[in-house]
N, CA and C atoms as a LAMMPS dump frame, in Angstrom:
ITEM: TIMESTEP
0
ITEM: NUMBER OF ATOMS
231
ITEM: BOX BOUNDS ff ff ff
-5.0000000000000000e+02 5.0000000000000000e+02
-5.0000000000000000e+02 5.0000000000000000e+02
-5.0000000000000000e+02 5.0000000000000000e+02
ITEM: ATOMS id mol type element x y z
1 1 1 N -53.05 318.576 -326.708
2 1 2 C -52.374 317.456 -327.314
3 1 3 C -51.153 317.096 -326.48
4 2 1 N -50.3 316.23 -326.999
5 2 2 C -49.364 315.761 -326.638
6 2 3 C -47.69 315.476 -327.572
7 3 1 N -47.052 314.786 -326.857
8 3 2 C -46.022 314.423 -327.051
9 3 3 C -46.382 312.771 -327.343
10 4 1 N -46.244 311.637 -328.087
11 4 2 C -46.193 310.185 -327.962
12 4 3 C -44.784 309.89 -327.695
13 5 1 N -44.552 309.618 -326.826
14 5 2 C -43.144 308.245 -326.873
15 5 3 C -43.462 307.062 -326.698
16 6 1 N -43.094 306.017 -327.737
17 6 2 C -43.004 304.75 -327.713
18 6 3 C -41.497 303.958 -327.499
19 7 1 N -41.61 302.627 -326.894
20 7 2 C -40.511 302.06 -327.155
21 7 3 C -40.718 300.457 -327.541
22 8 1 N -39.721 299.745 -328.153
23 8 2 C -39.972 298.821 -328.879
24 8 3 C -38.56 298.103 -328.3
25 9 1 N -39.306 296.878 -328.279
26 9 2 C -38.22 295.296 -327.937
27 9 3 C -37.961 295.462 -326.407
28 10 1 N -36.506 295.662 -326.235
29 10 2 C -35.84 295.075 -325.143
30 10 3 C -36.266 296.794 -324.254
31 11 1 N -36.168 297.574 -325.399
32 11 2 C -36.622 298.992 -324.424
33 11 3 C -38.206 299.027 -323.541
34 12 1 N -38.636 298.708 -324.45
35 12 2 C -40.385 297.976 -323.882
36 12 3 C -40.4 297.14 -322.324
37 13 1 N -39.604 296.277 -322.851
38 13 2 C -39.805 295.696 -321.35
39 13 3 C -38.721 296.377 -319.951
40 14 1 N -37.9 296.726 -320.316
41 14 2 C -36.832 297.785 -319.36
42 14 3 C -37.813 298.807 -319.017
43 15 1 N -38.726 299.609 -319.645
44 15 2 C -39.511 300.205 -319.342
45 15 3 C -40.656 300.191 -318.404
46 16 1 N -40.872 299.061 -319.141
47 16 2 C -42.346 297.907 -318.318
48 16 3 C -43.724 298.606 -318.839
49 17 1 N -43.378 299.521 -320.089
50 17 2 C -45.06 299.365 -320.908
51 17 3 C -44.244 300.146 -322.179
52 18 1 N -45.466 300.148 -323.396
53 18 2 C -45.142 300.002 -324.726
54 18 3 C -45.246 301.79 -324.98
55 19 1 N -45.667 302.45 -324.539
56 19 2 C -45.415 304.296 -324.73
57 19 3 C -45.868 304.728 -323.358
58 20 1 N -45.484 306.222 -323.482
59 20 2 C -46.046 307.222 -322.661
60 20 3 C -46.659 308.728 -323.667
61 21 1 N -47.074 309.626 -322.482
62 21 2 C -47.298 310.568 -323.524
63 21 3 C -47.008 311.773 -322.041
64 22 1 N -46.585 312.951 -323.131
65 22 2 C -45.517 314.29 -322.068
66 22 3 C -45.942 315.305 -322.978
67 23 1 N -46.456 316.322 -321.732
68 23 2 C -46.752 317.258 -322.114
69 23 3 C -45.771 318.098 -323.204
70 24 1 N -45.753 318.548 -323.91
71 24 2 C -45.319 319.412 -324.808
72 24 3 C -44.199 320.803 -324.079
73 25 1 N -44.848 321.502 -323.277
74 25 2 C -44.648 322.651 -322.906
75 25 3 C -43.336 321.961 -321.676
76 26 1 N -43.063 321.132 -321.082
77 26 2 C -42.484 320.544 -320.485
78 26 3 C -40.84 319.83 -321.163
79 27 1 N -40.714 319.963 -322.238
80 27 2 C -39.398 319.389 -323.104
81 27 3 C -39.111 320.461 -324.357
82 28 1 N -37.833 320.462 -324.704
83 28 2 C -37.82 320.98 -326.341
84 28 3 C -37.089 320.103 -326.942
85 29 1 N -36.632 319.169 -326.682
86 29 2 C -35.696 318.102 -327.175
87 29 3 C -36.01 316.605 -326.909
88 30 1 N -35.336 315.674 -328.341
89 30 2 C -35.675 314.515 -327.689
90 30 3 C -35.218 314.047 -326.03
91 31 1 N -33.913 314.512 -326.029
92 31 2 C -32.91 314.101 -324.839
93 31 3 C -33.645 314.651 -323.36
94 32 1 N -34.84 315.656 -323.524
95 32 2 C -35.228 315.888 -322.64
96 32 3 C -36.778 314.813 -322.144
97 33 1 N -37.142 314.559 -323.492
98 33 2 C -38.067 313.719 -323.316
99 33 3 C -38.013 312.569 -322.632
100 34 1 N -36.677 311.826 -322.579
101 34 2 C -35.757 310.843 -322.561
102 34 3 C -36.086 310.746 -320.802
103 35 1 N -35.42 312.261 -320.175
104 35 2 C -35.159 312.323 -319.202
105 35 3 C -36.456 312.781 -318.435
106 36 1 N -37.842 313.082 -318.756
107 36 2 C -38.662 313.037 -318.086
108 36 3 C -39.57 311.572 -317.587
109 37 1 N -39.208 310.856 -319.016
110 37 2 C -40.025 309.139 -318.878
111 37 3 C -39.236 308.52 -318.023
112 38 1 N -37.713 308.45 -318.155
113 38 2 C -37.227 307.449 -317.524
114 38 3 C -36.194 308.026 -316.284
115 39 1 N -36.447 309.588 -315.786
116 39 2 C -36.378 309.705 -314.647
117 39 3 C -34.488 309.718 -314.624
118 40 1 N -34.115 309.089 -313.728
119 40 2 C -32.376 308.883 -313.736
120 40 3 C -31.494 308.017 -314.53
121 41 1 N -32.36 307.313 -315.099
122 41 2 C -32.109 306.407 -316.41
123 41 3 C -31.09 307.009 -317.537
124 42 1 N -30.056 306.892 -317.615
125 42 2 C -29.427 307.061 -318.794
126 42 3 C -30.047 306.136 -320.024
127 43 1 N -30.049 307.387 -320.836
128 43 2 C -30.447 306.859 -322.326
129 43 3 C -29.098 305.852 -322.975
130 44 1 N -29.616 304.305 -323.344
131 44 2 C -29.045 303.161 -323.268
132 44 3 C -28.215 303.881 -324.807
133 45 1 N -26.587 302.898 -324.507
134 45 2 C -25.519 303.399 -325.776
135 45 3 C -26.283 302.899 -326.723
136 46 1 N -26.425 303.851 -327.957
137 46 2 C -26.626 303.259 -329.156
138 46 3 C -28.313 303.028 -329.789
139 47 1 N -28.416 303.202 -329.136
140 47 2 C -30.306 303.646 -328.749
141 47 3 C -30.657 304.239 -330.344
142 48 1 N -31.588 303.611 -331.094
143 48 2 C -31.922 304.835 -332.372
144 48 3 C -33.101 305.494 -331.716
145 49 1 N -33.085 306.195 -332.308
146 49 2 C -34.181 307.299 -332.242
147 49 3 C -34.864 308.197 -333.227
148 50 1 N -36.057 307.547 -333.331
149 50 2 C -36.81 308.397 -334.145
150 50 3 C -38.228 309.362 -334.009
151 51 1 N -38.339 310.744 -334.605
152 51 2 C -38.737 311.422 -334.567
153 51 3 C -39.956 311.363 -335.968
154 52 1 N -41.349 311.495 -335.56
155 52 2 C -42.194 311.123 -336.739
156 52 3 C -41.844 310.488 -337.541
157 53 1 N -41.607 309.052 -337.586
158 53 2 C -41.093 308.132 -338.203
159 53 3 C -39.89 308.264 -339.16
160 54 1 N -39.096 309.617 -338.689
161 54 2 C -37.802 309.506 -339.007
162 54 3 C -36.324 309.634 -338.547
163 55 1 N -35.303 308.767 -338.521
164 55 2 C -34.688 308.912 -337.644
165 55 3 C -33.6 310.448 -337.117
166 56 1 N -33.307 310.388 -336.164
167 56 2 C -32.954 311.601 -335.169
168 56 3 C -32.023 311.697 -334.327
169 57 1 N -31.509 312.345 -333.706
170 57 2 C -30.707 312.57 -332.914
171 57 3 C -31.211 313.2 -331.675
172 58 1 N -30.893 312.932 -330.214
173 58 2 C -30.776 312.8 -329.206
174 58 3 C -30.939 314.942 -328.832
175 59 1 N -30.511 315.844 -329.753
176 59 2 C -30.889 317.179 -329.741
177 59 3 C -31.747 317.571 -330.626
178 60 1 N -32.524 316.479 -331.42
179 60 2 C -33.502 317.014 -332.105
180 60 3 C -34.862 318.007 -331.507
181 61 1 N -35.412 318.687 -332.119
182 61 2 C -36.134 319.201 -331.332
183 61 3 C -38.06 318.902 -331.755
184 62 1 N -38.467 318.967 -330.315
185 62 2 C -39.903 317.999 -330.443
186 62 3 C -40.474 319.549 -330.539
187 63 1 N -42.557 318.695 -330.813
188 63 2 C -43.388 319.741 -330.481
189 63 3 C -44.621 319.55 -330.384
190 64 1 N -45.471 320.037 -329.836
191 64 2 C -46.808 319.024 -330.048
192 64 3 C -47.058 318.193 -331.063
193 65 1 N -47.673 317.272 -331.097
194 65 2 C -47.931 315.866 -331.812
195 65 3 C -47.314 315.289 -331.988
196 66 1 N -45.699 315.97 -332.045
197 66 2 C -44.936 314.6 -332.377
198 66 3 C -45.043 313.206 -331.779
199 67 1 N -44.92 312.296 -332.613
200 67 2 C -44.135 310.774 -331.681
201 67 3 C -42.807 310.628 -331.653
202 68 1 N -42.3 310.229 -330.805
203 68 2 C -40.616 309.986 -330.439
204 68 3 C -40.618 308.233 -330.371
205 69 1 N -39.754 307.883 -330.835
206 69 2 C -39.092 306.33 -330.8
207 69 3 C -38.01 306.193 -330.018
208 70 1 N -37.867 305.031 -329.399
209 70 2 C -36.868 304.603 -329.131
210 70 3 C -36.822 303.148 -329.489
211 71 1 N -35.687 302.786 -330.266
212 71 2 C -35.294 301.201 -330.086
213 71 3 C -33.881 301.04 -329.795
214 72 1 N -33.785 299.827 -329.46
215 72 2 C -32.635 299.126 -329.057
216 72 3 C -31.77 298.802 -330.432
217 73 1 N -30.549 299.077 -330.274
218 73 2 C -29.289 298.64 -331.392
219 73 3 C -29.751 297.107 -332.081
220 74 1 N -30.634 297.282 -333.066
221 74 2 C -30.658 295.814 -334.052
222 74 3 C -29.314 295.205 -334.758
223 75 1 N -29.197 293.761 -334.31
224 75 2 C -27.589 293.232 -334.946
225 75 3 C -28.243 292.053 -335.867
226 76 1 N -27.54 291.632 -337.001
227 76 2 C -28.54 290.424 -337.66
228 76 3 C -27.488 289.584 -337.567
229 77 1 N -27.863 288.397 -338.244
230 77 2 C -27.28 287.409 -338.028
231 77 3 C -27.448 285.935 -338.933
């Protein structure tokens, strides 16, 4: 199995596709997950993040199957 990371909106296209998927045995944290997809990329300020559709923090810790989220800071208007 795997790891899912998805990203949504403005992270999607900064990315240039809609998920990846990371081995398990390779991360224990979201923040590490972070740093295997996007390489030297700092994780953008303010970024939510969610962990099996609930939200998380940046030291949460992953494990097989999970999915990881990322979206961009929503403002309304």
């Amino acid at each position: 199995m795997s790891i899912r990371v998805r990203y949504f909106a403005s992270l999607r296209e900064h990315m240039g596709r809609a998920e990846d998927a990371v081995e398990p045995g390779r991360v224990a944290t979201v923040e590490e997950v972070w740093k295997t997809v996007a390489g030297d990329v700092a994780l953008p300020a303010n970024t939510l993040i969610a962990v099996n559709m609930e939200y998380a923090d940046s030291d949460q810790q992953v494990a097989d199957g999970d999915e990881v989220a990322f979206f961009p800071p929503v403002t309304g208007g």
